[in-house]
N, C-alpha and C positions, 0 to 999 in steps of 0.2 A: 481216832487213831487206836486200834488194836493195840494193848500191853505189849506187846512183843515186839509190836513196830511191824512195820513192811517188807516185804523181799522187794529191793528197790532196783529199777531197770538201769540198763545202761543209754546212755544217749541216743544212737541209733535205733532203740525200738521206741522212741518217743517223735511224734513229732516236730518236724523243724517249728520255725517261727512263719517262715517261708510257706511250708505245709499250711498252715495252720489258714495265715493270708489269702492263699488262691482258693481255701476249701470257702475261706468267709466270701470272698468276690464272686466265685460262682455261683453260693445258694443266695444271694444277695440281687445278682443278677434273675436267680430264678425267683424273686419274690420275697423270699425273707428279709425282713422289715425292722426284728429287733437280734440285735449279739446281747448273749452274759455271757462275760467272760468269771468262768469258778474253777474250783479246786477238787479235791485238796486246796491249797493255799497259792491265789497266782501270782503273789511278789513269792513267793520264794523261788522261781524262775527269775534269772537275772535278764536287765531290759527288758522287763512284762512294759514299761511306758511307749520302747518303741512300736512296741506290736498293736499295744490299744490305740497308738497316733494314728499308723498304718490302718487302723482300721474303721477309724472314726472316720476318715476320708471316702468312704467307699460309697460312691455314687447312688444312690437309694436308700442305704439305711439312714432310717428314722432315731434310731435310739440304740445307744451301748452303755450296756450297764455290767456291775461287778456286783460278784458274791468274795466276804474274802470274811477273814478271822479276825483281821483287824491289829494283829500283832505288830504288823513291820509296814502299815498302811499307813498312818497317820501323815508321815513324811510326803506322801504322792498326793495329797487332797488339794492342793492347790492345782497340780500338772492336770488332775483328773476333771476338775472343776474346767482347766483352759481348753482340752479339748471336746469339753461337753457331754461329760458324763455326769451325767443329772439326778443317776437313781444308785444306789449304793443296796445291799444286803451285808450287812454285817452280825454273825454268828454270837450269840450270846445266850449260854445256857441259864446263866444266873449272874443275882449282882452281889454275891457274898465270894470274896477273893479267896476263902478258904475253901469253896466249892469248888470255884472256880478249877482250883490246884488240881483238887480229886478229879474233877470230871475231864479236863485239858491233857494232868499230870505238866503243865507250863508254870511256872509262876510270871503270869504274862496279862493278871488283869488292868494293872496300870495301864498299858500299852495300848490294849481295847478299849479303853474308857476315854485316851488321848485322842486316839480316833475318832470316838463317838462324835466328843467335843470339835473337834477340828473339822468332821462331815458338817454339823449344824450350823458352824460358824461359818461354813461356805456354802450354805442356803440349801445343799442336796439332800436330796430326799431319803429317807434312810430308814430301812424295814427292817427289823430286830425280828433275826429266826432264834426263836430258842424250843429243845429238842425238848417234851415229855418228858421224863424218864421215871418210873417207881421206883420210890427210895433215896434220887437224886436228889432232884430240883423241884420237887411240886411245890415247895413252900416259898419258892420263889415267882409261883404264877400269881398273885395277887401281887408283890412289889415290882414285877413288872407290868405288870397291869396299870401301877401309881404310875409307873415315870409318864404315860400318856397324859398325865395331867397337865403339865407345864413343859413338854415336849411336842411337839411337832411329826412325831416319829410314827410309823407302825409296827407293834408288837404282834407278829405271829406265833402263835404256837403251834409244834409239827407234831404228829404222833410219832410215835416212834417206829420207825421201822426195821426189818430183819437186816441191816444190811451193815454188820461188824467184822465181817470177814470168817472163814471157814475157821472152826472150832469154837466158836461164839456161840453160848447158846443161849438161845432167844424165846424164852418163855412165852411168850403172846403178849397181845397189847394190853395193859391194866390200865389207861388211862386213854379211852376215845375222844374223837372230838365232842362227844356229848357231855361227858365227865367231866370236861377240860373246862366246856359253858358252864355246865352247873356250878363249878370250882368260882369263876369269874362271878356267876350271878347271886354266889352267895355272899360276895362282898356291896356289890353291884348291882341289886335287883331291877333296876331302873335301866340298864344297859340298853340300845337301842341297837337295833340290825339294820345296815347300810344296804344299798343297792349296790351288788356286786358288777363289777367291770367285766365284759365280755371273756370269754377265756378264763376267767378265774381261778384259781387251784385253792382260794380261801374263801371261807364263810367271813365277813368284813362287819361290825361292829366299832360302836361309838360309847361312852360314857357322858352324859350330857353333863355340858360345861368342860369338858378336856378337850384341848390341843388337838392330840391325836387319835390316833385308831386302833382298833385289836381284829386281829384276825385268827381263826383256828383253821388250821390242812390238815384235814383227814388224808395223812399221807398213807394210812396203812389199811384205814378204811376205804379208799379210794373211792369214795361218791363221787368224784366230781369228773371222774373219768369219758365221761359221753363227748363233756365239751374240752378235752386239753389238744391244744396243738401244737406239743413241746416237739425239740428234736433235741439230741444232744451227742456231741460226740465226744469221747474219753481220750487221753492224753496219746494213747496209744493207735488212734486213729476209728476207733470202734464204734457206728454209728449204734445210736441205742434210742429207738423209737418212745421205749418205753423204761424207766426207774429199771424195774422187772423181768424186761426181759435179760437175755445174754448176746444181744448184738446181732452179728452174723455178716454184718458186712463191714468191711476196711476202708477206710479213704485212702490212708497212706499208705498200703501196699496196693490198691490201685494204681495211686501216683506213680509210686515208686515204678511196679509192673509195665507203664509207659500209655496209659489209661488216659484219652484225649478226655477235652472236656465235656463232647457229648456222651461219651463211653459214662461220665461221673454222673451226668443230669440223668442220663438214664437210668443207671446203679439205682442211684435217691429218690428216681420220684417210682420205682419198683415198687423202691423199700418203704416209701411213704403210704403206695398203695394199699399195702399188703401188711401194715398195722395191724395188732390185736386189737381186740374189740375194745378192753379195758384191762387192768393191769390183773384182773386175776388170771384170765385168759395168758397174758404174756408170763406168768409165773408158770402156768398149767406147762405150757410151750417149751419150757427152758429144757437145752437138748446138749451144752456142754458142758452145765455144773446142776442137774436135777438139784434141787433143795438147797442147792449151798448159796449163799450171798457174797457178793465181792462186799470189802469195807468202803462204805462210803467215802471215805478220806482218799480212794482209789478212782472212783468214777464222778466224785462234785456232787457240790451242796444243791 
């Protein structure tokens, strides 16, 4: 979240719930296999439960999963477990509460830690994103790196990327995914590389004898771009093939417009064709905000 905070929409330019439902039913119908539902934060949206019910029901999908902060979570991990969500992402830059403050500005680590506790106690599976940052949090990549001992968890770490919102300025990346290994291997030389899962966005690593796993995304280095087959669409209905690019196409002003459902399959599978190559190509592309990044807190984790 930008200092400054957000210039925040009114309801109408945000998609309904309703919106939201029929966009999931017909890419689901067309194939898509797995929903994340992310942020910004999705319980802060009042009844996010009934929308994930609604959605867990849809005839084909395999799997629905959440990214969230973990703030106002804890409370739903029983409901989320009943309708079968299996895999959790919960945001955690570090495990020092007084960081925490700095980097959130929430004094809200209790609350994430409730969560933590509460996913593991209900067996789901739970990937710990915490961001790079220079100056911030590096000294927190090796004590996250411990919790994988007697955890179950996977600890990703993401590089960091440009995207804090227009007047943010974004020095370049000081800490790659290569820096980020080395950081790890110098506690850890013994660390072991996993065989990555199809699609992957992370390089996957083990510590022999721990629980869990480590993963590092080179989100900013973008190597792994050949193989993603993300899509994502932002609150405002704006499909975004790529992190990087700037959209271009609408759902919910389709909808709205009166846009049957072959009118949408067609829209999608255009826009799916007609992908950049990889994400520096879709920065290259970007045609209504050259150079500037939306804040991530605006488009999801």
């Amino acid at each position: 979240m930008p200092e400054h905070g957000l210039n925040w929409l009114s309801r109408k330019e945000l998609m309904s719930y309703e919106e939201m439902l029929h966009s999931c039913s017909l890419m689901v119908k067309m194939g898509i296999e797995k929903i994340r539902i992310t942020g910004g934060e999705p319980f802060v949206r009042k009844d996010l439960m009934q929308l994930l019910t609604a959605i867990s029901k849809l005839d084909g999908l395999k799997e629905l999963s959440l990214t969230t902060n973990g703030v106002l979570t804890a409370p739903f991990v029983p409901e989320l477990k009943k309708i079968g969500v299996r895999s959790v992402n919960l945001s955690l830059d570090t495990l020092d509460a007084n960081r925490f403050f700095t980097i959130t500005r929430r004094d809200e680590f209790a609350n994430v830690m409730a969560t933590l506790d509460a996913l593991l106690k209900h067996d789901t599976e739970v990937k710990i994103n915490a961001v790079v940052m220079d100056g911030q949090n590096t000294q927190d990549i090796i004590p996250l790196v411990e919790m994988t001992k007697d955890m179950p968890v996977s600890v990703r770490f993401i590089e960091e990327m440009p995207f804090n919102g227009d007047g943010h300025l974004y020095t370049g990346l000081q800490w790659d995914h290569v820096r980020i290994l080395d950081e790890i291997k110098s506690k850890y030389p013994d660390i072991q590389k996993l065989v990555d899962p199809a699609y992957s966005t992370a390089y996957n690593y083990q510590v022999p004898g721990h629980l869990g796993t480590v993963g590092v995304i080179a989100a900013y280095s973008r190597t792994f771009c050949g193989t993603c087959n993300r899509i994502r669409i932002t609150p405002q209905g704006e499909l975004k093939t790529c992190l990087y690019d700037d959209g271009g196409l609408n759902i919910k002003d389709l909808m709205r417009g009166g846009a049957t459902d072959n009118d949408l399959q067609l829209a999608l599978l255009t826009a799916f064709g007609n992908r950049a190559k990889d994400g520096w190509e879709a920065e290259k592309l970007r045609v209504v905000h050259p150079g500037i990044h939306e804040s991530m807190a605006t488009i999801g984790g």
